[in-house]
C-alpha positions in Angstrom: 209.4 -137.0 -159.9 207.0 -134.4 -159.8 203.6 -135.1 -161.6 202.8 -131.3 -162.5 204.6 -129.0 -165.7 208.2 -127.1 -164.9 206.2 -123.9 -165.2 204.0 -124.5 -162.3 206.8 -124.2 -159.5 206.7 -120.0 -159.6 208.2 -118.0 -157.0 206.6 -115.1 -155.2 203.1 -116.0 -157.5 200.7 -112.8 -157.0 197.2 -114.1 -155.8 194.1 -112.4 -156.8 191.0 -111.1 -155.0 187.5 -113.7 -155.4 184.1 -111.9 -156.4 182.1 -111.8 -153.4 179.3 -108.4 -155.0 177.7 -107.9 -157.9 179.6 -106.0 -160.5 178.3 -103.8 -163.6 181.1 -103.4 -166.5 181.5 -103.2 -170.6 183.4 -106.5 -171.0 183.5 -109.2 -168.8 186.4 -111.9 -170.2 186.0 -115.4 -168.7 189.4 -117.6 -168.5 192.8 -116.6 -166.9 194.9 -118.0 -169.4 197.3 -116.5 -172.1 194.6 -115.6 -174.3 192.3 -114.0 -171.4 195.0 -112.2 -170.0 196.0 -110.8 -173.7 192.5 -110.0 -174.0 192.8 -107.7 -170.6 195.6 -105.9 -171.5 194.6 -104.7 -174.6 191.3 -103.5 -173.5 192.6 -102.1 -170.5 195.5 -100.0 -172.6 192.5 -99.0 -174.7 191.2 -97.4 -171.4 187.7 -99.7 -171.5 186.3 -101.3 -168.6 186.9 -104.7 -168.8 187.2 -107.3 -166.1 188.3 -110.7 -165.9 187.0 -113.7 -163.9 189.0 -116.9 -163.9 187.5 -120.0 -162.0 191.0 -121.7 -160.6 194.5 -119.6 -160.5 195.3 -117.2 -163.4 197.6 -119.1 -165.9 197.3 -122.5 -164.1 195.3 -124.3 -166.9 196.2 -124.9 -170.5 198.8 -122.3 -170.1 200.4 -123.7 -167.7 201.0 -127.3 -169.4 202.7 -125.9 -172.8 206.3 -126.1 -174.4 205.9 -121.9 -174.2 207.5 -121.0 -177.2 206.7 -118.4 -179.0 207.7 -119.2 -182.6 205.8 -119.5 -186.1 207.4 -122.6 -187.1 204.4 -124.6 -186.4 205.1 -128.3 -188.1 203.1 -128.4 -191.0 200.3 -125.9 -190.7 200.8 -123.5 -193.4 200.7 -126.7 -195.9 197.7 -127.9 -193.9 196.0 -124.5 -194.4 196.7 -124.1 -198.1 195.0 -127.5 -198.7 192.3 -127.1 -196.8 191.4 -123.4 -197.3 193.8 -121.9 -199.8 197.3 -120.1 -200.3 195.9 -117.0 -199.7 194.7 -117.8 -196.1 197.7 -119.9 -195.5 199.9 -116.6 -195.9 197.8 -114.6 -193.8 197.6 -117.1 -190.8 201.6 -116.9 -191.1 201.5 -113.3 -191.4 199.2 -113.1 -188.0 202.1 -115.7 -185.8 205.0 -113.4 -187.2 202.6 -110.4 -186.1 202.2 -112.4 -182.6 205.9 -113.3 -182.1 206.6 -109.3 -182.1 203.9 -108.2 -180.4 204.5 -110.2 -177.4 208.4 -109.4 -177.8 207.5 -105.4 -177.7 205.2 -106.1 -175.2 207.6 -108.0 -172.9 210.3 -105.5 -173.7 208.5 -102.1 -173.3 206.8 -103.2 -169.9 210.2 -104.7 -168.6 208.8 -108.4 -167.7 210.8 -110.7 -166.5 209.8 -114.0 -167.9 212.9 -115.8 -169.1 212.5 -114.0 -172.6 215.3 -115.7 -174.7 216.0 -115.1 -178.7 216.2 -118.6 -180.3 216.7 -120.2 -183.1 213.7 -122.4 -184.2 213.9 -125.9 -185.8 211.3 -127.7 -188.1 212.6 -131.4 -189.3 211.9 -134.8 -190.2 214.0 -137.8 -189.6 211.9 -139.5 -192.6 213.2 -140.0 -196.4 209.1 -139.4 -197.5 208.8 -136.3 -195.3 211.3 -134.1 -197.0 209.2 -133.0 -199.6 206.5 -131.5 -197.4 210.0 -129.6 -195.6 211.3 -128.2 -198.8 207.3 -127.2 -199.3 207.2 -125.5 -196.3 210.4 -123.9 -197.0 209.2 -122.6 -200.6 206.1 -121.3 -199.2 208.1 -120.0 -196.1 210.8 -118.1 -198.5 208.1 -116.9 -201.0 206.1 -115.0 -197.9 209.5 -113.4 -197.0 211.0 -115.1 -193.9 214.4 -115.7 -194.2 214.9 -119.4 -193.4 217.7 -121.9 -194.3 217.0 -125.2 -195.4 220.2 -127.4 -193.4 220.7 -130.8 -193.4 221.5 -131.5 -189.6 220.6 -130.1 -186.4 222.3 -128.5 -183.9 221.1 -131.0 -180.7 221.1 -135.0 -180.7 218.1 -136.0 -183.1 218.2 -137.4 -186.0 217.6 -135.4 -189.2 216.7 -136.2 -193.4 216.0 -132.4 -193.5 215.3 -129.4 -191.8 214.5 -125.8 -191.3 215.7 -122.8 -189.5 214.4 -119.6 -189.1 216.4 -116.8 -186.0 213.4 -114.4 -185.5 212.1 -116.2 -182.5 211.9 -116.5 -178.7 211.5 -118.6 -175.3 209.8 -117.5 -171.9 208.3 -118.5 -169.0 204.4 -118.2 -169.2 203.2 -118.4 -165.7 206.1 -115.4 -164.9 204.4 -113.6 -167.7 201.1 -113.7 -166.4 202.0 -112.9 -163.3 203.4 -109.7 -164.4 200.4 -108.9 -165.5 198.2 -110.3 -162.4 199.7 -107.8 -160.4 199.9 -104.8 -162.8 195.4 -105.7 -162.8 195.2 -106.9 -159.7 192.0 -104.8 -159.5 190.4 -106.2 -162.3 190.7 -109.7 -162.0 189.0 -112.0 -159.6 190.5 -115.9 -159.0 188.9 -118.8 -157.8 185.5 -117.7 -159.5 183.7 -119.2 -161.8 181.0 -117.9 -164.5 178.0 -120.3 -163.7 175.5 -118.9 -166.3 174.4 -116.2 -168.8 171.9 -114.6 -170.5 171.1 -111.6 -172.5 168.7 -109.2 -170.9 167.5 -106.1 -173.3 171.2 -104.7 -174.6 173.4 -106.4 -172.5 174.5 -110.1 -170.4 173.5 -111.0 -167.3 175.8 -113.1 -165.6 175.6 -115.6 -162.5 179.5 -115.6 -161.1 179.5 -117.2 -157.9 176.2 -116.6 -157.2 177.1 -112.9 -157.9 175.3 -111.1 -160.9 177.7 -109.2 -163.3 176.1 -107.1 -165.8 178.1 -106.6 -169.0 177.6 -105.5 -172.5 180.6 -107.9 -174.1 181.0 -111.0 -173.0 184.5 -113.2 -174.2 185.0 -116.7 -173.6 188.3 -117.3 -173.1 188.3 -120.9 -171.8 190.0 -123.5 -173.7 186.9 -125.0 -174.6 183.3 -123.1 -173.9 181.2 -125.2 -171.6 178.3 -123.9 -173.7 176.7 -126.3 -177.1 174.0 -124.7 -178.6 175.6 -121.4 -179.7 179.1 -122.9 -181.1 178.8 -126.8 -181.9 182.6 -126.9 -181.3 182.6 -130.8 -180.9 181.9 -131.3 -184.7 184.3 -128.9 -186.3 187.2 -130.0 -184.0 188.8 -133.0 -182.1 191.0 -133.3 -178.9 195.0 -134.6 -179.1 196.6 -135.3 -176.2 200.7 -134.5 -175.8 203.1 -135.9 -173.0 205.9 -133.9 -172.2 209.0 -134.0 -169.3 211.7 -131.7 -167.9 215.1 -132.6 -166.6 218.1 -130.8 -166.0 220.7 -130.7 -167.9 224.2 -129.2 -168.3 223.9 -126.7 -170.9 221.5 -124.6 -171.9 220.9 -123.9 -175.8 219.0 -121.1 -177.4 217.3 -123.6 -179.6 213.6 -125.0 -180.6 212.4 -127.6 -182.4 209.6 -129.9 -183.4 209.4 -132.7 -186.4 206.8 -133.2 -188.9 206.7 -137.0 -188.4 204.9 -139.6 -186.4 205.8 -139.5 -183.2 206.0 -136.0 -182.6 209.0 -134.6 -180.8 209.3 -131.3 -179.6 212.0 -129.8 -177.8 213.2 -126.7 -176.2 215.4 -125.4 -173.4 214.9 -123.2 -170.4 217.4 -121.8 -167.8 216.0 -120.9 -164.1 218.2 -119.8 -161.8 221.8 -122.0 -161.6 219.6 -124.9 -163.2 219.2 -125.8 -166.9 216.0 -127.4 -168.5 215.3 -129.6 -171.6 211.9 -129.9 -172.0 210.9 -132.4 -173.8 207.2 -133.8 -175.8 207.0 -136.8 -177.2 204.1 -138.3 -179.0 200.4 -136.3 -179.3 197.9 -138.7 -179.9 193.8 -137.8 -180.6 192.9 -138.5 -177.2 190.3 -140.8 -178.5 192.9 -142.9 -179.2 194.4 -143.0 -176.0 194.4 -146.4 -174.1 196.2 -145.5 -170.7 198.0 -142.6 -169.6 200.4 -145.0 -168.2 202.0 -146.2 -171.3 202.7 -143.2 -172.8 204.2 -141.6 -170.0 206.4 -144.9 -169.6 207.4 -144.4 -173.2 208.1 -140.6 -173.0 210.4 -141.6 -169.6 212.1 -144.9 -170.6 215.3 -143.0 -171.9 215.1 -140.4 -169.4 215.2 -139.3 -166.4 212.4 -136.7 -166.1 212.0 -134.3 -162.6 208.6 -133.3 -163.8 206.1 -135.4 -166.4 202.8 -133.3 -167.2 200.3 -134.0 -170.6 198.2 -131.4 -172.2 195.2 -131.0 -174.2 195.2 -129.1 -177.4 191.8 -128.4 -180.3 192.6 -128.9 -183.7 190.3 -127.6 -185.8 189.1 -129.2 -188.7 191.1 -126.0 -191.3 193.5 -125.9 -188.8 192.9 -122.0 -187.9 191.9 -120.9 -184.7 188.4 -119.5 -183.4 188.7 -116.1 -182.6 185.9 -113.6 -182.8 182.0 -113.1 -182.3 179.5 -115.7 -182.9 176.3 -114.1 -183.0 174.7 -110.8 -185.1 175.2 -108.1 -183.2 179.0 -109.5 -181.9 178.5 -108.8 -177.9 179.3 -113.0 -177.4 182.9 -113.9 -178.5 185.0 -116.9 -178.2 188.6 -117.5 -178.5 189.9 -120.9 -178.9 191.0 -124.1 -180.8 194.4 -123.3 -180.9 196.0 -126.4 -182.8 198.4 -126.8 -180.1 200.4 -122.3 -180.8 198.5 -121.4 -177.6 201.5 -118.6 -176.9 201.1 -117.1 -180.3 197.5 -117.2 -181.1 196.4 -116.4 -177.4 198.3 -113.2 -178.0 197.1 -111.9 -181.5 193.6 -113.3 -179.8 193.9 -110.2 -177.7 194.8 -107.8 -180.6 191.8 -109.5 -182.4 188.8 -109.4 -179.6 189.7 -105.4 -178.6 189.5 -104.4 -182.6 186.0 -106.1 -182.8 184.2 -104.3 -179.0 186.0 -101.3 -180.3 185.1 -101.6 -184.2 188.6 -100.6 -185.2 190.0 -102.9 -188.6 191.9 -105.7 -188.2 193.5 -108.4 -191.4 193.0 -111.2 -189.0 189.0 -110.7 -187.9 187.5 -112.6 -191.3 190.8 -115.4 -190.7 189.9 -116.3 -187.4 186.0 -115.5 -188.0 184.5 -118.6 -186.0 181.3 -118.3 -188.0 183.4 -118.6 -191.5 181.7 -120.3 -194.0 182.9 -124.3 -195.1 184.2 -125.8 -197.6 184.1 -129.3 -199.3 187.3 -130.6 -197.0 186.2 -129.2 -194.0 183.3 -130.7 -194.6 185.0 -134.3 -195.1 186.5 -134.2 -191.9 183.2 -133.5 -189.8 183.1 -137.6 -189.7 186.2 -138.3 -188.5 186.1 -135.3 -185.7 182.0 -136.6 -184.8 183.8 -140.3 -185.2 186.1 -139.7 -182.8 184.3 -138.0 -180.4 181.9 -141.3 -180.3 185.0 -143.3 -180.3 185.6 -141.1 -176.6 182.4 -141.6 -175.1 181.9 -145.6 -175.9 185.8 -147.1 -174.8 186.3 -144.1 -171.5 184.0 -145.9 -169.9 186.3 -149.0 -170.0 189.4 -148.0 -169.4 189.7 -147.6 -165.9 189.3 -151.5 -165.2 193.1 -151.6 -166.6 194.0 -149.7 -163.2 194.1 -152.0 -160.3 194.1 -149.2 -157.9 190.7 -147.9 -159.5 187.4 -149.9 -159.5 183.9 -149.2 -160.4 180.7 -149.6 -158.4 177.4 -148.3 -157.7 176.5 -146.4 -154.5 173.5 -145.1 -153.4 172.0 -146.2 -157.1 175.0 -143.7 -158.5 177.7 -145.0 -160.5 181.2 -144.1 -159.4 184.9 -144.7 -159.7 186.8 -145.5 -156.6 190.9 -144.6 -156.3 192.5 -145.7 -153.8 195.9 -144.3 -153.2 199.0 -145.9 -151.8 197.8 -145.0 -148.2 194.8 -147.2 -148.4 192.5 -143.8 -148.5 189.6 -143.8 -151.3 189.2 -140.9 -153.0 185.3 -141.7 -154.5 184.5 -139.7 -158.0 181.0 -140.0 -160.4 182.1 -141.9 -163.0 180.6 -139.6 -165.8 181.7 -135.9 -167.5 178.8 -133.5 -166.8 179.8 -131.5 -170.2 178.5 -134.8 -172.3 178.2 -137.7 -170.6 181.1 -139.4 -171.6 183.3 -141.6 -169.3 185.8 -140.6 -166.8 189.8 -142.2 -167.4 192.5 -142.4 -164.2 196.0 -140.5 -164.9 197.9 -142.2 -162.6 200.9 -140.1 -163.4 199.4 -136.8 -162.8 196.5 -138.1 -160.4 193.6 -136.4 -162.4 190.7 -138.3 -163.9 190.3 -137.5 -167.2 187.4 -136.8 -170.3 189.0 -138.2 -173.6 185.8 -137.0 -175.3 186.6 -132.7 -174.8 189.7 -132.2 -172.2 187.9 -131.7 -169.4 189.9 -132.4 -166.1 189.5 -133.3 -162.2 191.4 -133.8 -159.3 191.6 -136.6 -156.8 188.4 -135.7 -155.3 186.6 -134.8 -157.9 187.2 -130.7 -158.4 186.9 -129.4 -162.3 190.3 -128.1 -162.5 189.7 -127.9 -166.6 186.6 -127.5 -168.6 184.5 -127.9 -170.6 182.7 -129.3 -167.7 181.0 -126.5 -165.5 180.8 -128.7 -162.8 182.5 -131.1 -160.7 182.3 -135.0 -160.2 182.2 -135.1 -156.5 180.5 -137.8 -154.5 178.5 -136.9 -152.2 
C-alpha cells in the first residue's frame, strides 16, 4: 500500500529553478497549486510580469490529494447558496463552474496537454428516502438555469440509489500532468522549494522576504490553501476545516463516469486509466476535522471492503456561504487571496485565475463581487460564526490528546520543550514539537500517511518535522 494520492506517482515530473537573488516584478503569486498556476497563465498570456514562488514542488499540496474532476455537480451547493445568500447568487456561482469546466477544456485542448482529459458523465444521488427532495430541488434549480440534466432512478456503477442526477457536459484529468505542462512551458518564472517568509508594503509596492531574498512587487496573490497571515483576513471565523479519506485500486474496466451523494457518509467516486492500468478512486466519509478522533479508524473503514494500492486524506475550507474567496482584501486591491474552496478545488482554482488577472488588470468580470472576500454578511452567515469559532476551539482543546491513543507515539518534555516522539517500526525516533506554530493548537499522528497533523487549520508535517502544508510558516523540528 502506498500512503501517498495516485496522482503523485508522475513520470518525467519537470523540476523547477529555487530563488537564490533578489527579484523586482509586477505580481508576485505565492502557492504552486491549481489555483497559482491558473493565476500564471493568465497573467502571463496577458503579457504581465508575473512570477510565481512555491515553497515545496508545484502541484504537490492540496492539488495533489483531490478526486480531480472537473464537473459542476457539486452535492448540494447551489441549494446551500440559495439559502444562505440567495437564488440570484446561487445561479451565478453555477454559471462561474460551467464557465470553469470550459475554460479548462479549451485551455487543455488549444495547448495540446496531455493530462488524461476524459468527457464524463457526472452523477449526483442519494441512497436516502428523505434526501430526494433536496435532488429533485437541485434538479429544478439545475433545469431552470439551463443545464440539461436527467433526473434517473439508478446508477450506472454498484451503489445504491433513491434518486439521482445526470448531467454529460463534464470531464476527468490528471492534475499533477496538467501542471506540469505548464511548469515547463514557465519554467522561467517559477521558483520551487521557496518559500515567501514575510511582507510588507513599502511606498506603492510589497516588499518581500523569500528565502532570505527580497522580491519587490506591486501585486501580491496568495494562493495557498490557507494564508499563514490573521490580521488582514480572519479566515478562521468565517470558515471551518473537513477532512476526506479517499483510496485507488485497480480495477478491470474503466468507466467515463463521476459521482458523489448528498448523504451522510459521503461517497465520491471516479475512474482514471494510466497506461494498461485502470483506477477507481474512491472517498469515503469527510468529517470537520475537529471531529476527527484518529486517522486510523477512518482509514480502516474506507479500506475494510477494499483493497486500496494507495490511501491519502485531504483537507478542504468550507466557507460559512459556501462560496469561495477570491479577490483583493484591502482598498487599493494590490493584496489578493484565493481560497476556501468547499472541497471544487479543480473548478474554482481555475476561474480563480480568470478572476485575479481581471482585477491587476481592471478589466470586468460577473464573478469579482461573487467571490469578493470582503462581501458584506448576512443574518445566516452570521449564525454560523459560532459553530465555525466552536469548532475551531473544539481543535485546539482535544489535538492535544489524541496522540496518547498511538502506542508508537508518546509525549515528553526535553530540554524544558514539549514534544511528540514517533518511533517507527525500525526502533528510530523521529522527535517533533508538539504544538502548530500558525495557532498553537496541538499536533495529531497519521499513521497511515506518516504526517503529524493540525485539526485546528490543515496544516501538515512530515516525519521529522518539515511544513509540507500551511498555514503554518514554519516547521516543528526539534532541535
Amino acid at each position: 500500500m502506498k500512503n501517498y494520492s495516485i496522482w503523485e506517482d508522475l513520470k518525467n515530473e519537470i523540476k523547477c529553478q529555487t530563488l537564490d537573488k533578489n527579484l523586482d516584478c509586477e505580481v508576485l503569486i505565492v502557492g504552486g497549486g491549481i489555483t497559482g498556476i491558473s493565476i500564471l497563465h493568465q497573467l502571463r498570456v496577458e503579457k504581465v510580469k508575473a512570477y510565481l514562488v512555491e515553497r515545496g514542488k508545484c502541484g504537490y499540496g492540496i492539488t495533489s490529494k483531490s478526486t480531480a474532476k472537473i464537473t459542476y455537480l457539486q452535492e448540494k451547493i447551489y441549494m446551500n447558496i440559495r439559502n444562505m445568500v440567495n437564488e440570484e447568487m446561487a445561479a451565478l456561482y453555477l454559471k462561474s463552474q460551467r464557465q470553469a469546466v470550459n475554460l479548462l477544456k479549451r485551455i487543455i485542448e488549444e495547448n495540446n496537454i496531455n493530462c488524461d482529459f476524459t468527457k464524463a458523465n457526472s452523477y449526483l444521488f442519494t441512497k436516502e428516502e428523505e434526501n430526494i427532495e433536496s435532488i429533485e430541488e437541485e434538479y429544478i434549480f439545475l433545469k431552470n438555469n439551463g443545464v440539461d440534466v436527467s433526473l434517473i432512478n439508478k446508477l450506472p456503477f454498484k451503489e445504491t440509489c433513491k434518486k439521482a442526477l445526470m448531467v454529460s457536459d463534464t470531464y476527468l484529468f490528471h492534475p499533477l500532468k496538467y501542471i506540469n505542462f505548464f511548469k515547463e512551458k514557465y519554467q522561467d518564472y517559477i521558483w520551487e522549494n521557496t518559500k515567501l517568509e514575510s511582507f510588507k508594503k513599502v511606498n506603492n509596492y510589497y516588499e518581500c522576504v523569500v528565502n532570505g531574498k527580497i522580491v519587490k512587487c506591486k501585486y501580491l496573490v496568495i494562493a495557498t490553501h490557507y494564508p499563514y497571515f490573521l490580521r488582514k483576513f480572519i479566515l478562521p471565523i468565517k470558515s471551518y476545516i473537513e477532512t476526506s479519506f479517499i483510496g485507488a485500486k485497480k480495477v478491470n474496466d474503466f468507466k467515463e463516469i463521476s459521482a458523489i451523494n448528498i448523504d451522510n457518509p459521503s461517497i465520491s467516486l471516479r475512474y482514471h486509466t494510466d497506461l494498461d492500468s485502470n483506477y477507481l478512486i474512491y472517498l469515503f466519509n469527510s468529517k470537520k476535522s475537529a471531529d476527527i478522533k484518529d486517522f486510523k479508524d477512518y482509514f480502516l473503514e474506507l479500506n475494510k471492503n477494499n483493497k486500496f494500492l494507495y490511501l491519502w486524506s485531504n483537507n478542504d475550507i468550507i466557507t460559512n456561504d459556501y462560496i469561495p474567496f477570491i479577490g483583493a482584501i484591502n482598498k487599493d486591491k494590490t493584496l489578493l487571496l484565493a481560497t476556501g474552496y468547499n472541497t471544487w478545488g479543480m473548478t474554482n482554482g481555475t476561474i480563480a485565475g480568470l478572476v485575479i488577472k481581471d482585477i491587476i488588470l481592471n478589466k470586468p468580470n460577473p464573478f469579482i463581487e461573487l467571490f469578493n472576500p470582503k462581501r458584506s454578511l448576512n443574518l445566516s452567515k452570521i449564525v454560523r460564526f459560532p459553530g465555525d469559532i466552536y469548532g475551531n476551539v473544539k481543535a485546539i482543546v482535544k489535538s492535544t490528546d489524541n496522540n496518547v491513543n498511538n502506542k508508537r507515539v508518546t509525549n515528553k518534555v526535553i530540554d524544558g520543550k514539549k514534544v511528540l516522539i514517533y518511533k517507527d517500526i525500525l526502533g528510530k525516533e523521529h522527535i517533533v514539537l508538539n504544538k502548530c506554530p500558525h495557532l498553537k493548537c496541538g499536533i495529531v499522528f497519521n499513521g497511515t500517511e506518516k504526517t503529524w497533523e493540525c485539526l485546528c487549520h490543515g496544516s501538515r508535517f512530515d516525519l521529522d518535522g518539515k511544513c509540507i502544508n500551511g498555514p503554518s510558516n514554519f516547521d516543528i523540528t526539534f532541535k
